[in-house]
C-alpha positions as CSV (number, residue, x, y, z in Angstrom):
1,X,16.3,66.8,87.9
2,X,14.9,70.4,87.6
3,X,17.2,71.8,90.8
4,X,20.2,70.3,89.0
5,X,23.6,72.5,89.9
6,X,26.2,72.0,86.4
7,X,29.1,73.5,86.7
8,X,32.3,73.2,83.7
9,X,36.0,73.7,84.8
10,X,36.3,74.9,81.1
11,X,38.8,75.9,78.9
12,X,37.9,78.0,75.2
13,X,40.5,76.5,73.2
14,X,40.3,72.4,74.3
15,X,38.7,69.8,72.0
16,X,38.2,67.9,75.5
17,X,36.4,70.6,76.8
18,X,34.5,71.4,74.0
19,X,33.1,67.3,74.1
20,X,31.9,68.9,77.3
21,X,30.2,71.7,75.9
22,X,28.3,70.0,73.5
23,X,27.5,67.0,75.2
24,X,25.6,69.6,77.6
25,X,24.2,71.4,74.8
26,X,22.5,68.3,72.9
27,X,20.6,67.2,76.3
28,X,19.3,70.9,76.8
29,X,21.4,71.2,80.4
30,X,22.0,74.9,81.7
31,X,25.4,75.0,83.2
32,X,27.7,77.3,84.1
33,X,31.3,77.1,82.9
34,X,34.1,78.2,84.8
35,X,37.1,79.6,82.4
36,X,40.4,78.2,83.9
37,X,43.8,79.6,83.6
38,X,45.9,76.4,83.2
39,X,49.4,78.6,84.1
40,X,47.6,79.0,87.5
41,X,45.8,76.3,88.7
42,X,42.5,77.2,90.7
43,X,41.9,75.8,94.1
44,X,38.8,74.7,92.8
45,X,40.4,72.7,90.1
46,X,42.9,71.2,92.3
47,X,40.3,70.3,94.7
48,X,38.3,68.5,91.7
49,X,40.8,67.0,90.6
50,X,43.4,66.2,92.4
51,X,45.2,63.1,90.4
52,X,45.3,64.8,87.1
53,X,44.7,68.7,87.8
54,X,43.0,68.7,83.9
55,X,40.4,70.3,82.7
56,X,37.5,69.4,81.8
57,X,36.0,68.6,85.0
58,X,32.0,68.7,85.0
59,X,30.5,69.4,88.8
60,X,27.2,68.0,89.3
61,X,25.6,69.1,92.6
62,X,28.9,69.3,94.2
63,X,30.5,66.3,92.4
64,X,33.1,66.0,89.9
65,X,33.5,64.1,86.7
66,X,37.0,64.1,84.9
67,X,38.4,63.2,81.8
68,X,35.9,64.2,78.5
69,X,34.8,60.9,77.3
70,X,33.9,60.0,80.6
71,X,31.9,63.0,81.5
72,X,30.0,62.9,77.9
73,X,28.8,59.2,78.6
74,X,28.1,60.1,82.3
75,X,25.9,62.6,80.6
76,X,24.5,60.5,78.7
77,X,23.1,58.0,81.7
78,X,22.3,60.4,84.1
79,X,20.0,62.4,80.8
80,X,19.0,59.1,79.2
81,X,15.8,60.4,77.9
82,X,17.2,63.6,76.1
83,X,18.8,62.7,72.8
84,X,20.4,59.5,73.4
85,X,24.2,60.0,72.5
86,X,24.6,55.9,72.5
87,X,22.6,53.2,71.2
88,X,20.5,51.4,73.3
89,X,22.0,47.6,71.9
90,X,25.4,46.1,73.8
91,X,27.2,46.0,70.4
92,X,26.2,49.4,69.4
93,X,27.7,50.7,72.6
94,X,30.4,48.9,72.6
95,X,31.0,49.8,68.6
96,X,30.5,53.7,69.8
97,X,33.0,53.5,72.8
98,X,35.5,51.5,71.0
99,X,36.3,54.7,67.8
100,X,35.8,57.3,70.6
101,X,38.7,55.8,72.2
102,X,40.5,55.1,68.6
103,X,40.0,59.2,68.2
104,X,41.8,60.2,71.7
105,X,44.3,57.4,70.9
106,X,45.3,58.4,67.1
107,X,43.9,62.0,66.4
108,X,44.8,64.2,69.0
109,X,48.7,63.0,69.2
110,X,49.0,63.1,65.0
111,X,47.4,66.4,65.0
112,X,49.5,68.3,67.3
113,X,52.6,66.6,65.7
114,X,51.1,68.2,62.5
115,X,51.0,71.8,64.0
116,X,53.6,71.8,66.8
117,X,56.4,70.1,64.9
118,X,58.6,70.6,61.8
119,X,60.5,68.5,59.8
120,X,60.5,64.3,59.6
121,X,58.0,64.4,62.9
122,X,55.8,66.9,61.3
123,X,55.6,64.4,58.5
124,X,55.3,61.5,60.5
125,X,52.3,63.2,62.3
126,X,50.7,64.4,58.8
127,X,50.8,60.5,57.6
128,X,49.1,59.2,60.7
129,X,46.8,61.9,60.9
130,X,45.5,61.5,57.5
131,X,45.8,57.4,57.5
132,X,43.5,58.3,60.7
133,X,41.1,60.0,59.4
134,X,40.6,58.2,56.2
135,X,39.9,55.2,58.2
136,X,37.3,57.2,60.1
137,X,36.1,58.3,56.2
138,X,35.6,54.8,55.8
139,X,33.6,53.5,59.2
140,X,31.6,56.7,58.7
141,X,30.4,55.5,55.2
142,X,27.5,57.3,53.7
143,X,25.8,58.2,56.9
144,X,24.8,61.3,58.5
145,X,26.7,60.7,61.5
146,X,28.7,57.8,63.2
147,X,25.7,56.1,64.2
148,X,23.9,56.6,61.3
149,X,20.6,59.0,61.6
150,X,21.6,60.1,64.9
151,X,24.3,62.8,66.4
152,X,25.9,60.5,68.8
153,X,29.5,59.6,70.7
154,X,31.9,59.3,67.9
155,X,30.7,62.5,66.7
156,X,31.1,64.3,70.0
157,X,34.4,63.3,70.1
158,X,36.0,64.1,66.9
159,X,34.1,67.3,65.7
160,X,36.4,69.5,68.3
161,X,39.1,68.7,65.7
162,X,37.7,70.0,63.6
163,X,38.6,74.1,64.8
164,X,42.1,72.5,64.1
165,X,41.5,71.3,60.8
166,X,42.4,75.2,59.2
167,X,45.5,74.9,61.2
168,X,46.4,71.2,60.3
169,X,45.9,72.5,56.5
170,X,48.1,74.9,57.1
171,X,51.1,73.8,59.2
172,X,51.0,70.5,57.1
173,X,50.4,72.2,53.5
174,X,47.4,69.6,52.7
175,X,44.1,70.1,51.7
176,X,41.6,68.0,54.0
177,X,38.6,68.6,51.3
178,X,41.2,66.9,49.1
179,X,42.3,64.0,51.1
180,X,38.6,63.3,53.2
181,X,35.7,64.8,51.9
182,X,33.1,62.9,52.8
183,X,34.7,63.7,57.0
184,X,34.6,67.2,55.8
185,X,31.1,66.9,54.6
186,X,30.4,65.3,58.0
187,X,32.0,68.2,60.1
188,X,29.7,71.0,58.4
189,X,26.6,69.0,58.9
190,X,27.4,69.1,62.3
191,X,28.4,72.7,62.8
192,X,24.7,73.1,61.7
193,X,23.6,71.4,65.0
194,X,23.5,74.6,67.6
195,X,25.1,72.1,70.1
196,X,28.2,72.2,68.1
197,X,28.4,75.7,66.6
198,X,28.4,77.4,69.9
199,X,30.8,75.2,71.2
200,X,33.3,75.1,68.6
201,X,35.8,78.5,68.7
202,X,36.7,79.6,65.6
203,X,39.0,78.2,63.3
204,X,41.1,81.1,62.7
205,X,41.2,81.9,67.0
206,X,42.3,78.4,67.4
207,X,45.3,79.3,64.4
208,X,46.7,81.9,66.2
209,X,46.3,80.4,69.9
210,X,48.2,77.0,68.3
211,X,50.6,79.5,66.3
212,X,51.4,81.5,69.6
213,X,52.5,78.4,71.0
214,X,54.5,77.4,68.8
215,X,56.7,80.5,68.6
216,X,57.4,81.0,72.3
217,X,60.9,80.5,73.1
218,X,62.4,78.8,75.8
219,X,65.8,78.8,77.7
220,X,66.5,75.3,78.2
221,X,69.5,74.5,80.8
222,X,70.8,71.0,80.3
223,X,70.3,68.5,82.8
224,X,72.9,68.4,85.9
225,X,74.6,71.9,84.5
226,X,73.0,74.8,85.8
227,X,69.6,73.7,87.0
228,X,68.5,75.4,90.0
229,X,71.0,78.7,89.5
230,X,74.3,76.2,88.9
231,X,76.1,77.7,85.8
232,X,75.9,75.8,82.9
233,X,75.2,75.9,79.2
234,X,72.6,77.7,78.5
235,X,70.3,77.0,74.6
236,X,68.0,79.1,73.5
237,X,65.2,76.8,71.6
238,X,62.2,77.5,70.0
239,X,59.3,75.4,70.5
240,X,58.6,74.4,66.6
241,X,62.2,73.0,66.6
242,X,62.9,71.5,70.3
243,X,58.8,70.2,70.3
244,X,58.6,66.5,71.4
245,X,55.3,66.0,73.2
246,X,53.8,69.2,73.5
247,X,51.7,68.8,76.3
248,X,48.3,71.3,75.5
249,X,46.6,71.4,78.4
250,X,49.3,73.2,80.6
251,X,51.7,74.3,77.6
252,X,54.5,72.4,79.1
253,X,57.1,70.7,76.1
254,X,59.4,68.1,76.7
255,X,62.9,67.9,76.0
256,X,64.9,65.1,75.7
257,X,68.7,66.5,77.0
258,X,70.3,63.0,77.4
259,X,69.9,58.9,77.9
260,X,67.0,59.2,80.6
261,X,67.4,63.2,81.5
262,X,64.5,65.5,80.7
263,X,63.5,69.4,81.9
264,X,60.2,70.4,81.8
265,X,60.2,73.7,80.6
266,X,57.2,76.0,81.6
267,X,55.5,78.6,79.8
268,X,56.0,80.8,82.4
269,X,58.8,82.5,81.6
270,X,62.3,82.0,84.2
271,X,60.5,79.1,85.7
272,X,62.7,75.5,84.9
273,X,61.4,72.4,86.4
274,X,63.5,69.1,86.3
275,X,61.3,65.9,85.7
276,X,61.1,62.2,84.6
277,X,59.1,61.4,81.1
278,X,54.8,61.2,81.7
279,X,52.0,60.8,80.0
280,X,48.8,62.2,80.2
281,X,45.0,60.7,79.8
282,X,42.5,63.0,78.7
């Protein structure tokens, strides 16, 4: 697969992305990544992917892969004979896949709780984050890695956390090094692994990118007063107080303004959107 065209709808600051990144990296793969500006959708990326408009999106020879752990393990078959990412057993596989998912289902909602939040949810997320990753303490044991000798799955999906981790500290006034060491142990081992260190931004970039988010301020309108230029009352909030689900990806927040009512307030600034409650998949 020599004449192999790669191509990353990227974004520097995503853990999703960065599973990407170094996925790529551990099988050797050139490719070439596409920076996207998430406030202004590209054609491209609309075009790729047109259910969730997310990044990452990985183009192989004209055809696109979406959502991270999908892409990594479609990596991983397509490049089965570079440095096998899963074991070869059923069980194994199965065992790899199922605390991947556990990471995209606890960590990444905790963690931006931790740092986009203040007050009882802040410490809501700080318990589940750290409950989280003690139980990932304890399944990683005293090996290497996740699946023992080898750099594999569980580890692609959980070391992009860990540019949060100065951050989480931080915002949540805990020491990691304290509460996990042996997962902190793991995460420098492998930042030693070039397939992590040159995908990993660093973690004082990621600080103030999270930081920057979390001071914008927003002019909220309440739902059925003054959307769409009617008059009505008119709240300035601040995103670590009014933060609910901070949605990362297009740095949209959600605010709950009555039984059922929600605006979806854009980063952009003047733009107001009115919308029902989602969820996203990464």
């Amino acid at each position: 697969m020599a004449d192999d065209e790669l191509v990353l709808l990227d974004l520097w600051s995503s853990p999703f992305a960065m599973r990407v990144r170094i996925a790529l990296r551990e099988k050797g793969l050139e490719f070439e990544s596409l920076e996207q500006d998430l406030s202004n959708k590209s054609p491209l990326l609309l075009k790729m992917n047109p259910v969730h408009k997310q990044i990452p999106v990985l183009i192989h020879n004209g055809k696109p892969v979406s959502e991270s752990m999908i892409i990594v393990q479609y990596i991983d078959d397509v490049w089965k004979d570079r440095a096998p990412l899963l074991p070869s057993d059923p069980y194994g596989r199965a065992h790899a896949r199922f605390w991947a998912d556990y990471i995209d289902k606890k960590v990444y909602g905790s963690g931006r709780l931790v740092w986009g939040a203040t007050g009882e949810k802040q410490e809501v997320g700080k318990k589940e984050l750290i409950e989280s990753f003690k139980l990932l303490e304890l399944e990683l044991g005293d090996k290497p890695y996740f699946g023992g000798e080898n750099f594999g799955l569980v580890d692609v999906g959980l070391v992009p956390f860990y540019s949060w981790f100065y951050a989480l500290e931080t915002c949540g006034q805990f020491s990691l090094i304290h509460e996990c060491p042996r997962l902190v142990s793991w995460a420098k081992r492998c930042l030693q692994r070039e397939s992590v260190s040159k995908s990993l931004p660093d973690q004082y970039k990621i600080f103030d990118f999270l930081m920057d988010l979390k001071k914008k301020s927003y002019v909220v309108e309440k739902a059925g007063d003054g959307v769409d230029g009617a008059e009505g009352d008119v709240v300035g909030i601040e995103l670590r107080d009014a933060c609910e689900d901070l949605e990362l990806q297009d740095l949209f927040v959600e605010l709950e303004l009555g039984v059922g009512e929600f605006v979806l307030v854009s980063s952009v600034p003047g733009i107001c959107l009115s919308a029902s409650r989602r969820k996203k998949v990464h």
